[in-house]
C-alpha atoms as one frame of an Amber mdcrd trajectory, in Angstrom:
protein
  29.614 -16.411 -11.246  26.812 -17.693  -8.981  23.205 -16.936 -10.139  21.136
 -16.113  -7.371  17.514 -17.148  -8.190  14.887 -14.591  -6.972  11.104 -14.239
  -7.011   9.602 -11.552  -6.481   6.243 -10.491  -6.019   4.266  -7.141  -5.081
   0.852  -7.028  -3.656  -1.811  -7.091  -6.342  -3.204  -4.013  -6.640  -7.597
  -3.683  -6.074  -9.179  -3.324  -9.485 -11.556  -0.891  -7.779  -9.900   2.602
  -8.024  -6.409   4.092  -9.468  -3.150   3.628  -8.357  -1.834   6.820  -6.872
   1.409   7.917  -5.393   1.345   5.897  -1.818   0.614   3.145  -3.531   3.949
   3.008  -5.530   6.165   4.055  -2.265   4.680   0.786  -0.709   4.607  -2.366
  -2.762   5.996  -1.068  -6.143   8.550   1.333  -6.423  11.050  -0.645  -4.046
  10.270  -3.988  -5.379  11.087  -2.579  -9.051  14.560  -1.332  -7.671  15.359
  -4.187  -6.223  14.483  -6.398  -9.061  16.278  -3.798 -11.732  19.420  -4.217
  -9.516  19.529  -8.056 -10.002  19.041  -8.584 -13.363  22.319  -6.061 -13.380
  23.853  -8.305 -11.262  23.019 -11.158 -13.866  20.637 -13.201 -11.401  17.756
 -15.452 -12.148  14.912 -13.185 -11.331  11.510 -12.761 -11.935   8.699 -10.372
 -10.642   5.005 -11.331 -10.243   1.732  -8.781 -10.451  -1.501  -8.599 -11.412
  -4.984  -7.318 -10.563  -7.355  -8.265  -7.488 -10.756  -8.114  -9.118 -13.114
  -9.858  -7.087 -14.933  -8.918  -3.747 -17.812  -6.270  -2.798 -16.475  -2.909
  -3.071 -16.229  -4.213  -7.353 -19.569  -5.699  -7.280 -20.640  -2.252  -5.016
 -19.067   0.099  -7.774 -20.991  -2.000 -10.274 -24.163  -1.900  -9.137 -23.761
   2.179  -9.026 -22.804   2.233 -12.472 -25.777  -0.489 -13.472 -22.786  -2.747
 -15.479 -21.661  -5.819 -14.888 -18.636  -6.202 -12.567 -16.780  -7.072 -15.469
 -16.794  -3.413 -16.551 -15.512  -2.270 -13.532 -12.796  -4.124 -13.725 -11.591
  -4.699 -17.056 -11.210  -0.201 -16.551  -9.293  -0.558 -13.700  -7.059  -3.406
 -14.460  -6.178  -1.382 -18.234  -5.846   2.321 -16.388  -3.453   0.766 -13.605
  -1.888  -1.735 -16.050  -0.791   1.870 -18.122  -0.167   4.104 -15.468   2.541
   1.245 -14.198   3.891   1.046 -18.178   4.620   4.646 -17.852   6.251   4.685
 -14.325   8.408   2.153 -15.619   7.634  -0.787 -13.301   9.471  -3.855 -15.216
   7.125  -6.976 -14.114   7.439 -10.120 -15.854   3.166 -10.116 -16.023   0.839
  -8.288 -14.546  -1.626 -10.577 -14.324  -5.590 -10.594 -13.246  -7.190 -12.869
 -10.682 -10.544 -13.199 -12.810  -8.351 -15.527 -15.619  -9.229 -19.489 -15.333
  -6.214 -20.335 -14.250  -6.530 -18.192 -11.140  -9.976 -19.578 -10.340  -8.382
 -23.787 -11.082  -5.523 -22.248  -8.690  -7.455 -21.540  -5.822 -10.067 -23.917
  -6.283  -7.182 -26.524  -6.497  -5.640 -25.494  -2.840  -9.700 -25.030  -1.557
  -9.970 -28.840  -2.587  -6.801 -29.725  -0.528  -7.846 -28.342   2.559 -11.159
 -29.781   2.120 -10.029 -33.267   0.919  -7.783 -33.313   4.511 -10.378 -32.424
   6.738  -8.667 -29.235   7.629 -11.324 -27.153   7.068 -14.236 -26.294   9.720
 -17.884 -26.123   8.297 -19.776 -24.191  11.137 -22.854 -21.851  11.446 -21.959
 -17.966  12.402 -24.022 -14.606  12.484 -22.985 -12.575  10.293 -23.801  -9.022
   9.769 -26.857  -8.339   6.756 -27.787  -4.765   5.352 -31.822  -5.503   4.834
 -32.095  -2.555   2.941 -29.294  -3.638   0.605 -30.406  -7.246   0.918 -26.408
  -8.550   1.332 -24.465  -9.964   3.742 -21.910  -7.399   4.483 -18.291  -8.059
   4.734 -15.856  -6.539   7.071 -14.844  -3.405   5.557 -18.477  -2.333   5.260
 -19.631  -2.586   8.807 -18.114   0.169  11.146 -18.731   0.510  14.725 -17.181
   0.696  18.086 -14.035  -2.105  19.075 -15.047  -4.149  22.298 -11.692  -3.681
  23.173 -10.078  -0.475  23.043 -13.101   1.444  22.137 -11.860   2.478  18.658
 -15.072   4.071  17.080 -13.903   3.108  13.529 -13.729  -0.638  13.823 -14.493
  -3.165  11.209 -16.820  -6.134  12.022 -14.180  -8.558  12.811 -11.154  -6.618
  13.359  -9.595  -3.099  15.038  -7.177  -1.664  12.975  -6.226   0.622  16.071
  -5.271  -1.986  18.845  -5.215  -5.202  15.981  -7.754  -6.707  17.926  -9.866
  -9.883  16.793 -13.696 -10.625  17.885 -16.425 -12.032  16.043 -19.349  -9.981
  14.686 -21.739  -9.860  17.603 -19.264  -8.284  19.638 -19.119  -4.944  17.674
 -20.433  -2.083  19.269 -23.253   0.012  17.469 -22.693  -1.378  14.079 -23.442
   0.568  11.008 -23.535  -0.413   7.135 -21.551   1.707   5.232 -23.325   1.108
   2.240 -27.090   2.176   3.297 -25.805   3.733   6.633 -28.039   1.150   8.265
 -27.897  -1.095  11.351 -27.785  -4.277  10.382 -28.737  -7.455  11.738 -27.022
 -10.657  12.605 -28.638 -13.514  10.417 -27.271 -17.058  10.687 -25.408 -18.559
   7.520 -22.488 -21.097   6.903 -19.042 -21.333   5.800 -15.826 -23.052   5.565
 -13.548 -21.895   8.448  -9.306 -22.367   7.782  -7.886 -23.097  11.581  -5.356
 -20.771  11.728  -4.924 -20.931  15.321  -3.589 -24.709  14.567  -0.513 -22.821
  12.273   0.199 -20.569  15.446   3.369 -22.195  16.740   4.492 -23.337  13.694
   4.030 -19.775  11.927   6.159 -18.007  15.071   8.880 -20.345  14.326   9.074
 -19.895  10.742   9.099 -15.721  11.288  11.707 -15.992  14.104  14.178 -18.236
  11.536  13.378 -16.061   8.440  14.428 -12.961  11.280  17.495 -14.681  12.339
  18.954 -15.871   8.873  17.764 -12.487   6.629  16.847  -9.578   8.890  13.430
  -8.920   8.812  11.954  -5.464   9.077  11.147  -4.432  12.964   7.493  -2.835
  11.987   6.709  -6.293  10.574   8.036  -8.530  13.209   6.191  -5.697  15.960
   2.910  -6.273  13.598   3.434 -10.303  13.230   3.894 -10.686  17.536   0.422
  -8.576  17.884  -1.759 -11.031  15.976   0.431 -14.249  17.859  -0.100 -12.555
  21.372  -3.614 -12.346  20.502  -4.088 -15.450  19.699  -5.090 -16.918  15.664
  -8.059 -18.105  15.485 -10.702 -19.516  12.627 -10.675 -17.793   9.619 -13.987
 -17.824   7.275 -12.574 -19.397   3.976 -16.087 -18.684   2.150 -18.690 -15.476
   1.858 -22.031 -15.409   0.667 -21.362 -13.478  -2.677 -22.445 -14.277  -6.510
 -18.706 -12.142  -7.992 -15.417 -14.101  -7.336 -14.120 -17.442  -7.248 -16.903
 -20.123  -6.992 -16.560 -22.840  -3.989 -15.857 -26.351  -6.209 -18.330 -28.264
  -3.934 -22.132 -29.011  -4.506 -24.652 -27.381  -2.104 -22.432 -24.630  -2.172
 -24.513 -22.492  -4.578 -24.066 -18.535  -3.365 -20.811 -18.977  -1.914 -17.335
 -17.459  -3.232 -13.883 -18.424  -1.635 -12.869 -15.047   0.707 -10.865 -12.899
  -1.417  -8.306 -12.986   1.632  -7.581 -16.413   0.846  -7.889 -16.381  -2.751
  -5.992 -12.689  -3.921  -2.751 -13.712  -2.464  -3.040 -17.359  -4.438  -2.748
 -14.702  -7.684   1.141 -14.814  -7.493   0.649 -18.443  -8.188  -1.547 -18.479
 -11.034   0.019 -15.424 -12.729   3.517 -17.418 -12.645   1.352 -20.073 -14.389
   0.239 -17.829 -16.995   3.818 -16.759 -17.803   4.974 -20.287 -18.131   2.168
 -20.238 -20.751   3.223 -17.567 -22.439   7.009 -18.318 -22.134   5.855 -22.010
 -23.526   7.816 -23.360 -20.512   5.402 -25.305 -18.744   7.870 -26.168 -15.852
   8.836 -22.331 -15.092   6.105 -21.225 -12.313   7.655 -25.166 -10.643  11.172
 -23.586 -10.648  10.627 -20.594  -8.934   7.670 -21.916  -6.621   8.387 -25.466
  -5.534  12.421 -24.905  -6.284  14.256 -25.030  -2.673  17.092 -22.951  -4.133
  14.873 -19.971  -4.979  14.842 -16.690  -2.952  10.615 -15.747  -2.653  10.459
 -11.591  -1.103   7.187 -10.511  -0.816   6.686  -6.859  -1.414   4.163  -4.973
   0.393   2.594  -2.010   2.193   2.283  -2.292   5.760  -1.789  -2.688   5.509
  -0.894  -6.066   4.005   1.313  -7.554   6.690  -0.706 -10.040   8.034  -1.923
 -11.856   4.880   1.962 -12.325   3.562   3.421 -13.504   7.268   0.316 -15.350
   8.625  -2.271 -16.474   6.139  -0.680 -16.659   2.845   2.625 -19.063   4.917
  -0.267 -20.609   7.027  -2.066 -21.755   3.226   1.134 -23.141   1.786   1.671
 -24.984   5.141  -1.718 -26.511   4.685  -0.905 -27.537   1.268   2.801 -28.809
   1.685   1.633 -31.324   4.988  -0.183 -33.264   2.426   1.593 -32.628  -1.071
   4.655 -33.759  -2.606   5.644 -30.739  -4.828   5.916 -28.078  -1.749   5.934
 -24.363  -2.412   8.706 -21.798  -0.642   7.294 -19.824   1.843   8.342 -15.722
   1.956  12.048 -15.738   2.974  11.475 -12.175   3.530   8.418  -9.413   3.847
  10.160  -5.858   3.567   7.054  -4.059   3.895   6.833  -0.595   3.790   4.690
   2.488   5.734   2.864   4.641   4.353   2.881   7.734   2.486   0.810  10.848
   3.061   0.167  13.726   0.649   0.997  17.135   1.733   0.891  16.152   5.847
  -2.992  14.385   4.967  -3.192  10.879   3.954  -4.886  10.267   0.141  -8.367
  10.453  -0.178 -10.403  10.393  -3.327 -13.257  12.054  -2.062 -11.469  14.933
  -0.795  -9.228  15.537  -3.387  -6.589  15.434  -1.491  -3.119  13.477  -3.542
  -2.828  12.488  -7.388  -2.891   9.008  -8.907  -0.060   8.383 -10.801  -1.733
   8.545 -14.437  -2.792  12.276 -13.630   1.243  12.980 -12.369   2.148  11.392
 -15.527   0.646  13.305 -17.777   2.082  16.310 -16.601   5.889  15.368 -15.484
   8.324  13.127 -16.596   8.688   9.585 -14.771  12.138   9.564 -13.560  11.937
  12.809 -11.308   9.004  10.649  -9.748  10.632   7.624  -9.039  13.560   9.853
  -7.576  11.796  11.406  -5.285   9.554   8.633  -4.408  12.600   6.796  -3.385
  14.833   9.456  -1.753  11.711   9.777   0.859  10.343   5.947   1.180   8.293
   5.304   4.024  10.483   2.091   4.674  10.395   2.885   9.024   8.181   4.984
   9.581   5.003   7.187   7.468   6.529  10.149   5.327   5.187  12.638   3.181
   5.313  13.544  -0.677   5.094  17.282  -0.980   5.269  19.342  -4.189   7.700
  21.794  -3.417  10.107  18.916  -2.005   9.615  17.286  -5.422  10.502  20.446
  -6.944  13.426  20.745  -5.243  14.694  17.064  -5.583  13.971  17.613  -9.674
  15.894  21.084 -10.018  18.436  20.759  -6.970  20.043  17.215  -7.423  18.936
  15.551 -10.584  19.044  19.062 -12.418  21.556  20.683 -10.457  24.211  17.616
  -9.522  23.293  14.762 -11.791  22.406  16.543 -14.913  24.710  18.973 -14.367
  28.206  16.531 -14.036  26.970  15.402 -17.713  25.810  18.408 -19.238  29.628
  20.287 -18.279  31.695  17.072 -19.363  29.931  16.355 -22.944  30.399  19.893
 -23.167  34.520  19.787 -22.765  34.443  16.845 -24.353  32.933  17.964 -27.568
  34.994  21.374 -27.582  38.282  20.509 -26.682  38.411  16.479 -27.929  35.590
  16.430 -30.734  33.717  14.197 -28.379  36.021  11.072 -28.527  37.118   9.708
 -25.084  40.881  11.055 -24.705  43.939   8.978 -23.912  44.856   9.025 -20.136
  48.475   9.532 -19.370  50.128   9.916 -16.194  47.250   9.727 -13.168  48.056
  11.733 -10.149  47.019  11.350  -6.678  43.305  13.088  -7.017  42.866  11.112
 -10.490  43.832   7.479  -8.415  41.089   8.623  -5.111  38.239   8.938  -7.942
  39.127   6.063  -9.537  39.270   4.211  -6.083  35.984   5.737  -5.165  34.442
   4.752  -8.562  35.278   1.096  -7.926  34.204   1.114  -4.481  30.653   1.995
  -5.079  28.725  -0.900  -7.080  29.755  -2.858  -3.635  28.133   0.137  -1.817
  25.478   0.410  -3.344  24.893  -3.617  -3.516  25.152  -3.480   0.517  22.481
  -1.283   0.972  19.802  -2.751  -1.818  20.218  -6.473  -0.697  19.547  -5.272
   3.139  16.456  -2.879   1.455  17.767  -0.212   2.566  16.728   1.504  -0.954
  16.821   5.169   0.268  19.930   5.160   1.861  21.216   3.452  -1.464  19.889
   6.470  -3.448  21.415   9.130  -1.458  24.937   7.005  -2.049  24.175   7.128
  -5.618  23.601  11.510  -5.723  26.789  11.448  -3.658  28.764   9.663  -6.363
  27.352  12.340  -8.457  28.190  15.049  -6.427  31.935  13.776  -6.062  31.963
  13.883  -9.823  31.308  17.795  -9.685  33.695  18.375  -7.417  36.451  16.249
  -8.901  35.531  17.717 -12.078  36.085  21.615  -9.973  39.021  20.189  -8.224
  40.527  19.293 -11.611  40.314  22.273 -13.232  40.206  21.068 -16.935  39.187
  24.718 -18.295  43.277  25.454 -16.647  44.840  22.523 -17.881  43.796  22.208
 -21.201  45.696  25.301 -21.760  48.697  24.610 -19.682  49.246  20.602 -19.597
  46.575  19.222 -22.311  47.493  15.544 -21.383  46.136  16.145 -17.718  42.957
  17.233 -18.945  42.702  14.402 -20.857  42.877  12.300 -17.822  40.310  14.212
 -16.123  37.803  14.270 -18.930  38.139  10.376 -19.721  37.739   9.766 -15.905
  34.321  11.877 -15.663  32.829  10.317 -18.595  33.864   6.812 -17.117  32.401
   8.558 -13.600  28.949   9.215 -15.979  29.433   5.405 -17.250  29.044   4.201
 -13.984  26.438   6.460 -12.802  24.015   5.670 -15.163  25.063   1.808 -14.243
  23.727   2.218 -10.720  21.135   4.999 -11.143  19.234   2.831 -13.578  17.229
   0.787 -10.700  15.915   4.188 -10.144  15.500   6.995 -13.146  15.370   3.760
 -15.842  14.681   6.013 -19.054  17.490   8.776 -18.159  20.015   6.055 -17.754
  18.684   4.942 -20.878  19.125   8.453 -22.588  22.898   8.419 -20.814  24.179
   4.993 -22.584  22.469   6.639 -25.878  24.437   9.411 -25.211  27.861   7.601
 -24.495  26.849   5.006 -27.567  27.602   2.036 -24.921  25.436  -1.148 -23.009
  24.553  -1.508 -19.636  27.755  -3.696 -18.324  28.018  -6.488 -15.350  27.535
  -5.186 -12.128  31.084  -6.398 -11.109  32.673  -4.485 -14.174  30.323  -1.356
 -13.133  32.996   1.380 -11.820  35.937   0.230 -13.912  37.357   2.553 -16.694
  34.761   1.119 -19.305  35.110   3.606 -22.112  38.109   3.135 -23.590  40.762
   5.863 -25.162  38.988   6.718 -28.750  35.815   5.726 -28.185  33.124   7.954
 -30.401  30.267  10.283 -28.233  26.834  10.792 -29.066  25.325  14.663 -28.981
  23.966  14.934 -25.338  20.801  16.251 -24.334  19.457  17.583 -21.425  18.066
  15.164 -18.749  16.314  16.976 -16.682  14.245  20.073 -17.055  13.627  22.567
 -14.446  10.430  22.975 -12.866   8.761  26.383 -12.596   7.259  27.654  -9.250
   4.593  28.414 -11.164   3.754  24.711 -12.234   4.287  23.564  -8.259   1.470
  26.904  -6.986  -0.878  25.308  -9.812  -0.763  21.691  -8.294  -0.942  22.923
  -4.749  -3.956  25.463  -5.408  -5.696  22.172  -7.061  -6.087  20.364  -3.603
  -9.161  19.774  -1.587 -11.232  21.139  -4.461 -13.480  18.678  -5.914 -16.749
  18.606  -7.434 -19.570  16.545  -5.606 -22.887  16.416  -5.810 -24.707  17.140
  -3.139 -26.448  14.318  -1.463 -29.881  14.286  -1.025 -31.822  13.207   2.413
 -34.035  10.292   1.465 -37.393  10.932   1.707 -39.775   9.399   3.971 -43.891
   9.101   4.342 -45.645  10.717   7.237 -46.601   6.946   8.309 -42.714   6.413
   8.729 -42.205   9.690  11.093 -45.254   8.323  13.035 -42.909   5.230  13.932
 -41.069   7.795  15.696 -41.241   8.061  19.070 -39.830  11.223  20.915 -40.686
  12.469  24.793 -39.157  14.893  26.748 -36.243  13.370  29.571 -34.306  14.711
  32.321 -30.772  13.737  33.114 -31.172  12.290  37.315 -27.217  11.207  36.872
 -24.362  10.781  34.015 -20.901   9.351  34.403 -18.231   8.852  31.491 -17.759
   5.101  30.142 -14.315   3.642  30.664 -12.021   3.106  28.061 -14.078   5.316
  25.535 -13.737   8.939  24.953 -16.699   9.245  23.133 -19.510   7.779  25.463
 -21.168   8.538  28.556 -23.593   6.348  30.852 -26.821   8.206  31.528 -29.801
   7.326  33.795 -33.075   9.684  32.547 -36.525  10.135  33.843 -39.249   9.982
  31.521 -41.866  10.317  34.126 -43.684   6.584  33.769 -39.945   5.251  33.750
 -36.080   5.768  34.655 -33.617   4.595  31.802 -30.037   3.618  31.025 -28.690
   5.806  28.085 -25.363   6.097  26.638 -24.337   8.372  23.979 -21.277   9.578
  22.352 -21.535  13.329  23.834 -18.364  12.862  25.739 -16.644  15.137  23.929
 -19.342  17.971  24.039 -20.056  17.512  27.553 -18.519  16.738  31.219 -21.442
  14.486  33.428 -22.000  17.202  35.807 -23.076  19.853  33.211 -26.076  17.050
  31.779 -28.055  16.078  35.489 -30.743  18.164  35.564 -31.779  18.867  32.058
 -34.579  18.805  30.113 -33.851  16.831  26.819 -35.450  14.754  24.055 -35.461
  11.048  23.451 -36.051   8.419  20.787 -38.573   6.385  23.261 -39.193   3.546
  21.265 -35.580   2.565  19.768 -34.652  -0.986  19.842 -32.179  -1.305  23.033
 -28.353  -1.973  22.050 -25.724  -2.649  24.075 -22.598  -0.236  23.791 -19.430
  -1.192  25.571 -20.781  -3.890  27.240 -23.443  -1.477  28.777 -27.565  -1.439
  27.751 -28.547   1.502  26.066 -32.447   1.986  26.044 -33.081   5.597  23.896
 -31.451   7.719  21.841 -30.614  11.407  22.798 -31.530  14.364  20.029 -28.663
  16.799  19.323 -27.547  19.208  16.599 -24.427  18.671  14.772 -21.903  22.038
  14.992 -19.460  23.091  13.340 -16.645  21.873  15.578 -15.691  18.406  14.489
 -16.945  16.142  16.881 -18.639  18.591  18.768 -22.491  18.278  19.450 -25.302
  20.155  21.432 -28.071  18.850  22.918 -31.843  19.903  22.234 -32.793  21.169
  25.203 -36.352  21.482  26.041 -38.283  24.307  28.305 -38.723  24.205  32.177
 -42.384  24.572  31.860 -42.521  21.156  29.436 -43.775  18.100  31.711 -41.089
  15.056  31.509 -42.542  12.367  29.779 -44.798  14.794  27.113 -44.547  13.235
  23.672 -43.055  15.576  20.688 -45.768  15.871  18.391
């Protein structure tokens, strides 16, 4: 037999929060199949994890907690590291990206770059919160894109339209830490030329596509970024938490967690040669041309495992002799919502898997988890569909084929496996069937098509009900004892092999089901013969899955959307400040909406000494024509800002309602004077 060696890796989880229930429907669940299918197939196989732990939002949390970011993430990394334990998620390591060897890792492949003269030193803006007294990275600067007019862009990027721009070009930028505008202030850093990996990166995609099928949603997200146009990449940010650039003068300066996090597969296969005391190990999967490299992920981590993470270990093997393997393939997943919302924390809206946990078993998790993987398109987990997975098929068609079977067994052949005799034609079609599915079922998990392997697998099941019904071994054991025999030692072989090929997916029941037949998990090629042999001794059985009350589902459904926050409280400000403040009455001479934006409209105003150019994100509360002619109030003295490209000298006063989006406009009296100051 011909050992197929496989790494695998999942995307390493951020040490900043728990893992919840999307989270394993992305990168986890399906990578923990897949790999729990191999190693039944006998293959060479191991899977790669660990914890991302540096970056702001840890150094963000930490500073709200006054601890260290250590703190922060030594919780997080334990609390994840447990919750996947008790999901049953069968890594090799789970490793952390704070350990030395990470840090020598990525400093190492830093150094190479450098040492080449592939990376670009240049001066940049870049965005700084001066009331948090930090440059601000991309995820905490929001404002409008500069090309599709997406009001929820990051600094650099639009998650909407994919877009790429530098800083300056953000529209109305905000911190999302002090809720500030921040300023552009100059700075340096090491720039990776990904734009130089372009053509090179296209034809690696469309080869990997060609020879193993990649996923259409990651091909679709891939051609985006190369229609676009790649273009430098900051290597370096000014931060004191995370991997320390190895060159002098660099003082302040971290290597960007997008370059460094994905480098963590690397190191933690280093740390399990270590532990393994096989120094060569992480060499044979990584720089081994016969080994198969998958990279599972969620579909928000596309571009670092097809683009920058390839482009990196292109950089490195142009100059190296030991070469790593680039992904053969990416199956990345969508995501998954919670209850038709998507998860959110704040909200308490979902679960995190340590909370689920504690109150149901795994396997009924992982079963419906993977029955409903977002592997096209985004689905949704909802309680009462997890109810009815638990008590309808594992319960009701699973549990319920070995429940009625040990139960003839033990009464009528004092639960030995009896002899089979003469087969007739409906004993030979499930015996056929049984030997046709490992092959089935093999089909569908090497093309990652894990759900539609799991509904195969329930159907197996349910053909073992009905061959039990069709069979009729409650008739025959009275009439022709040696038929029933047949049938009995065929469903418990039936049993055998379904908790062969369900074990990639309910792991402990499969377990319980081998206990309970007092046999091993076989080779996948002998899965769906007539294992258990004539006389073989039974355990007791015991049920596998228990029933879930609608009363349990009603308490987990009543629990969402209500969480306890405090209230937050308006900072306070000195009477000197409000003086700063500006405000004269306005009226509206003309107003047309901004193109491309369905927030914004241009205004022109009158303050009396002056005409002005406003623009303001009342699109949605108001049509032009119902603003000319009145009588409003305006910030006279705020700092002009452009907004889609257009100058924007003022800032219009209006009332939040309680229509989201929705605004109205302070409107001032007739008999007030344009240009009267608010006092």
């Amino acid at each position: 037999m011909n050992r197929e060696k496989v790494l695998v890796t999942s995307a390493l989880p951020y040490a900043n929060g728990k893992i919840h229930l999307g989270h394993l429907s992305g990168a986890y669940l399906p990578a923990d199949i897949y790999v729990r299918y191999k190693r039944l197939k006998g293959d060479d196989i191991i899977y790669i994890c660990g914890s991302d732990e540096h970056g702001v939002p840890i150094t963000i949390s930490a500073d709200k907690e006054k601890v260290s970011p250590k703190v922060v993430i030594d919780r997080f990394h334990e609390q994840n590291k447990i919750a996947f334990e008790k999901f049953g998620m069968s890594f090799d390591i789970y490793s952390r990206t704070s350990l030395p060897v990470h840090h020598k890792t990525a400093q190492e492949f830093f150094k190479c770059y450098y040492d080449q003269g592939l990376l670009i030193e240049k001066k940049s803006l870049q965005f700084y919160d001066e009331k948090a007294k930090m440059f601000l990275p991309d995820r905490y600067v929001e404002g409008t894109c500069p090309k599709c007019g997406y009001e929820e862009a990051r600094s650099d990027e639009c998650e909407k339209c994919g877009s790429l721009y530098e800083p300056s070009e953000l529209i109305n930028p905000k911190s999302k830490i002090t809720g500030e505008t921040p300023v552009l202030k100059e700075t340096s850093h090491w720039y990776f030329p990904l734009g130089k990996y372009q053509e090179r990166l296209e034809k690696y995609i469309d080869e990997m596509n060609e020879k193993y099928g990649w996923k259409d949603n990651v091909l679709q997200y891939c051609r985006g970024w190369f229609k676009d146009g790649l273009k430098d990449r900051a290597y370096t940010r000014d931060l004191d938490w995370g991997v320390k650039v190895p060159l002098d003068g660099a003082e302040g300066k971290v290597l960007y967690v997008w370059f460094e996090a994905v480098l963590g597969y690397i190191s933690a296969t280093k740390e399990l040669s270590e532990q393994r005391n096989d120094p060569e190990l992480w060499k044979r999967y990584w720089q081994d041309t016969s080994t198969k490299y998958l990279a599972f992920i969620g579909k928000d981590n596309i571009v670092f495992h097809t683009i920058i993470f390839p482009a990196m270990l292109m950089g490195w093997n142009d100059v190296k002799d030991a070469k790593y393997l680039l992904p053969q393939n990416v199956p990345a997943n969508e995501f998954l919502n919670f209850e038709g919302k998507k998860f959110s924390k704040s909200r308490g809206w979902g679960v995190d898997v340590i909370e689920f946990l504690d109150m149901f078993p795994a396997d009924p998790l992982r079963y419906t988890l993977a029955a409903n993987l977002p592997e096209n398109k985004d689905t949704d987990f909802y309680w009462k569909e997890f109810q009815g997975r638990n008590n309808g098929e594992l319960a009701d068609i699973l549990g319920n084929f070995i429940n009625r079977t040990f139960t003839f067994a033990f009464k009528h052949f004092d639960g030995i496996v009896p002899q089979v005799g003469k087969l007739e034609k409906i004993d030979n079609d499930m015996i056929e069937l049984l030997k046709s599915y490992p092959g089935k079922i093999s089909g569908l998990i090497e093309r990652y098509k894990i759900k539609d392997a799991v509904f195969e697998m329930m159907n197996l099941a349910r053909a073992g009900n009905k061959y039990f019904n069709d069979s009729e071994p409650w008739v025959t054991v009275k009439k022709d004892k040696e038929k029933c025999a047949a049938a009995i030692n065929i469903c418990l072989n039936a049993i055998n092999t379904l908790a062969e090929i369900f074990e990639p997916v309910v792991p402990f029941s499969s377990g319980k089901i081998f206990k309970m037949l007092d046999t091993e998990k076989c080779s996948w090629e002998k899965c769906g013969e007539l294992n258990l042999k004539a006389g073989h001794k039974l355990n007791q059985p015991e049920i596998l899955f228990t029933k879930i009350e609608d009363k349990m589902i009603e308490e987990q459904i009543n629990k969402l959307g209500k969480v306890e926050t405090e209230v937050p409280q308006d900072e306070e400000i000195t009477i000197d400040d409000f003086k700063k403040v500006k405000l004269k009455t306005a009226v509206v001479v003309a107003a047309e909406k901004v193109k491309k934006s369905e927030k914004l409209l241009k205004l022109q105003i009158d303050l009396g000494s002056e005409k002005r150019q406003v623009v303001a994100g009342i699109a949605k509360s108001y049509e032009p024509e119902q603003l000319i002619g009145k009588k409003i109030l305006v910030v006279a003295n705020l700092k002009p800002a452009k907004l889609f490209g257009l100058d924007s000298q003022g800032m219009i006063l209006a009332l939040d309602t309680s229509e989201e989006g929705k605004v109205k406009i302070i409107e001032v009296d007739e008999s007030i004077s344009i240009g009267t100051a608010a006092k």
